[in-house]
C-alpha positions in Angstrom: -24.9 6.4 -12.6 -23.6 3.2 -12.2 -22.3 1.7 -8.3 -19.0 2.0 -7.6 -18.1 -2.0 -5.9 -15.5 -2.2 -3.9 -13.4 -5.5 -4.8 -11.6 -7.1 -2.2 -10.3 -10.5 -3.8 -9.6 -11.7 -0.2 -12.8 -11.0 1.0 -13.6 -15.0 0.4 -10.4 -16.4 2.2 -10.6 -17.0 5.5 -6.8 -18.2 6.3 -3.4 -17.1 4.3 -0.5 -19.5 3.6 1.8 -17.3 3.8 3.2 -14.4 6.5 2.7 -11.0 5.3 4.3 -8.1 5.9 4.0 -4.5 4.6 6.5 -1.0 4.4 5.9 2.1 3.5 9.2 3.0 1.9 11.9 5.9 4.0 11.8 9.5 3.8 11.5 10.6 0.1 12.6 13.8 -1.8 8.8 13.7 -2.8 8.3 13.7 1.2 11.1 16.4 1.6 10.1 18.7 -0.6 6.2 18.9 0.1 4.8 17.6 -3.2 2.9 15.0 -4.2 4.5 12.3 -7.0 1.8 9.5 -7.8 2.4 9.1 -11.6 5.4 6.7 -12.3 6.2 8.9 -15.2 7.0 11.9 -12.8 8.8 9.6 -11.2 11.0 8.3 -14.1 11.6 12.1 -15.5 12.6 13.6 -11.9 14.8 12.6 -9.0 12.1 11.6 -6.4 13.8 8.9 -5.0 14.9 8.3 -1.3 16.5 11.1 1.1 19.2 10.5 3.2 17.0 10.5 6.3 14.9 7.8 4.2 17.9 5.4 3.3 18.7 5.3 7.0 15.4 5.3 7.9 15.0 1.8 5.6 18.5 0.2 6.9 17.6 1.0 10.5 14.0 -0.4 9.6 15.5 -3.5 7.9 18.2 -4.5 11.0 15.3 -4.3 13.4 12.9 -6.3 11.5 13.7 -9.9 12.4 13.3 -11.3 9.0 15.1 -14.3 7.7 17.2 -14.2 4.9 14.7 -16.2 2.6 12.4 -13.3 3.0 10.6 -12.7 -0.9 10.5 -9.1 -1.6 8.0 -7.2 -4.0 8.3 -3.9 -4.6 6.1 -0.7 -6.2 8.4 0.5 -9.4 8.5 3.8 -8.1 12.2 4.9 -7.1 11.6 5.7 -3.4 9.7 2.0 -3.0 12.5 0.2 -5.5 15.5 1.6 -3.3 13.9 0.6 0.1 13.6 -2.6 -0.9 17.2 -2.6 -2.1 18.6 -1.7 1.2 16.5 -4.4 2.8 17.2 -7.0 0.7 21.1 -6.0 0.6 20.8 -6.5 4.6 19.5 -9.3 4.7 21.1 -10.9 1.8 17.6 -11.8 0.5 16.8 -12.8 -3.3 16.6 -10.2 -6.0 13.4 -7.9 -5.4 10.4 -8.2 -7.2 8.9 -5.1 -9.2 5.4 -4.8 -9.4 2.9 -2.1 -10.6 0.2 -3.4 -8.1 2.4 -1.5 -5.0 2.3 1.3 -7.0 1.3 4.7 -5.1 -2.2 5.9 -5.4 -2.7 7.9 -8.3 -4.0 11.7 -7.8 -4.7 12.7 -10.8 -4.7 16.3 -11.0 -3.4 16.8 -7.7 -0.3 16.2 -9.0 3.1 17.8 -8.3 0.5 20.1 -5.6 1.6 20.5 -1.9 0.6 17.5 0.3 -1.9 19.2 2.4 -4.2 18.3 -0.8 -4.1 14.8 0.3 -6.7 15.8 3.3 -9.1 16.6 0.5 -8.8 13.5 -0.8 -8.9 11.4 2.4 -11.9 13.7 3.0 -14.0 12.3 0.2 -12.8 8.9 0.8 -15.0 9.2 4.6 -17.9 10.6 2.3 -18.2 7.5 0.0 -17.5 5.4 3.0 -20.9 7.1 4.7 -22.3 6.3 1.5 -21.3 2.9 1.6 -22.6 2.4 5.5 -25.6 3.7 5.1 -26.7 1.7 2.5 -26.9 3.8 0.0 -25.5 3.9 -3.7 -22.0 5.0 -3.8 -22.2 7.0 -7.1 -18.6 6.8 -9.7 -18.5 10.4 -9.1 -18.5 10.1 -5.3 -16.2 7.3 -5.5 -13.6 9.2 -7.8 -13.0 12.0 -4.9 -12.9 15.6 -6.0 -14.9 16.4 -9.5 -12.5 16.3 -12.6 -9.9 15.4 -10.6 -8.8 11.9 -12.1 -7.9 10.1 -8.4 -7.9 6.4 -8.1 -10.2 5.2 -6.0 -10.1 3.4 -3.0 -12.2 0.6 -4.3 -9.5 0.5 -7.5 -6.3 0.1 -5.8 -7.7 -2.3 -3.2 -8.5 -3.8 -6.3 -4.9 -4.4 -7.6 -3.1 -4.8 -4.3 -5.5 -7.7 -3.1 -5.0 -9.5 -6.5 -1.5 -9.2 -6.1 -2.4 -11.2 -2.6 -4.1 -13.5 -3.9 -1.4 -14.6 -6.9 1.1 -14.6 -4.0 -0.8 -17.4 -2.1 -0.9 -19.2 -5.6 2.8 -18.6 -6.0 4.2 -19.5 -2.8 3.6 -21.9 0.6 4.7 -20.8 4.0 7.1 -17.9 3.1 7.9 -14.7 4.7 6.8 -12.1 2.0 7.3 -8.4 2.1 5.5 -5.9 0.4 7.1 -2.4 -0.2 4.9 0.0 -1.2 3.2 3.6 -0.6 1.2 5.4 2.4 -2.3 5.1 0.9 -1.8 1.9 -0.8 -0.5 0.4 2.1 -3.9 2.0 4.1 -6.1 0.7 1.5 -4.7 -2.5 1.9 -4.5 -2.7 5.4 -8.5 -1.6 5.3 -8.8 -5.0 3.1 -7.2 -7.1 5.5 -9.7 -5.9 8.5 -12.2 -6.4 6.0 -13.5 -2.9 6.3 -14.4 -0.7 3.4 -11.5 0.9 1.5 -12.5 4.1 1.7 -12.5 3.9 5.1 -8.4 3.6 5.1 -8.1 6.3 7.0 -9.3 4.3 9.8 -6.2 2.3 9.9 -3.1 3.6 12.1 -1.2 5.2 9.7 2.4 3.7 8.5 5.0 5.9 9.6 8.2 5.8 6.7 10.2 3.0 6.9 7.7 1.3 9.4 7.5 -2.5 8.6 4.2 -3.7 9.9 2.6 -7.5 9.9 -1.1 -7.7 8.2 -3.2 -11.0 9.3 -6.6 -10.9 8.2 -9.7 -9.8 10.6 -11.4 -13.3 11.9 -8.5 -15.7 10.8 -7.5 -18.4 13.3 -4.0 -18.1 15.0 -1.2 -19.8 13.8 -1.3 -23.8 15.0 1.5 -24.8 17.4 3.5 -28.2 16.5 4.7 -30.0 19.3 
């Protein structure tokens, strides 16, 4: 079988341009009911958007955060994601958000419209490819895809599309405030690239609470210089 690589397109930069933060979008009716809705054509057919816990979750989350009103906001397409950014951006009277199907959630496959305690099997396959990984061995596609037949994204994959998106950001912009709304796991994965740690070794990362806005900075990149 052929390695699975884990690509991490900022594993080359060593200092960002631009301040970025990440949140996990409020409460869902995904999060409500117990079930798992990765595929954004779930999403489309069903109401899986935000509760009413979540939309006061991501006002209260967006009057605490501190952020200017120049703040660019890109946001995964799914409904629960698009309508946090909404209430943000409403807030703080920011420009129109940005869709994107790089903050898109994590697809799993099979495991979905199952109950969320499946997600421990996935997270639990994740550590196994991430032992793999750290003791040197070959990290098989199989072992990197989680559960056999299964159809899950891996790790290595969406770190993949949500550190590209990264990267076109610092080629799009100088010295913004950018916020990325997005999705538990993608958000881990994410954060893992940041740290510069394998991503199947998310679950490594404090976890985002819904709503939570958090600041990434990559691992070993100098502090900010002060003028003046």
């Amino acid at each position: 079988m052929v390695a699975s690589r884990a690509m991490n397109q900022l594993s080359g930069v060593a200092r960002l341009t631009n301040t970025y933060r990440v949140m996990r979008h409020g409460q869902s009716k995904a999060n409500e009911a117990g079930v798992i809705v990765s595929r954004i054509e779930t999403d489309r057919h069903g109401d899986w958007g935000l509760s009413e816990l979540g939309r006061r979750q991501a006002l209260t989350a967006a009057e605490g955060s501190g952020l200017p009103a120049d703040t660019v906001i890109w946001s995964s397409d799914f409904s629960r994601a698009r309508e946090t950014a909404e209430i943000v951006r409403a807030h703080l009277g920011a420009p129109e958000v940005i869709l994107t199907d790089a903050l898109r959630e994590r697809c799993f496959g099979d495991l979905e419209g199952s109950g969320v305690a499946n997600y421990a099997r996935v997270w639990t396959a994740d550590q196994a490819v991430a032992g793999e990984a750290a003791a040197g061995g070959t990290v098989t596609n199989q072992a990197a895809a989680g559960p056999t037949g299964s159809g899950i994204e891996p790790a290595a994959a969406v770190l993949d599309r949500a550190s590209a998106l990264i990267a076109d950001l610092e080629r799009r912009y100088a010295g913004r405030d950018i916020l990325l709304v997005s999705h538990g796991d993608t958000l881990q994965i994410l954060q893992a690239g940041f740290l510069r740690l394998d991503p199947s070794s998310h679950r490594r990362v404090p976890h985002l609470e819904t709503a939570e806005i958090r600041e990434l900075r990559l691992a070993g990149e100098p502090p900010p210089r002060v003028v003046g």
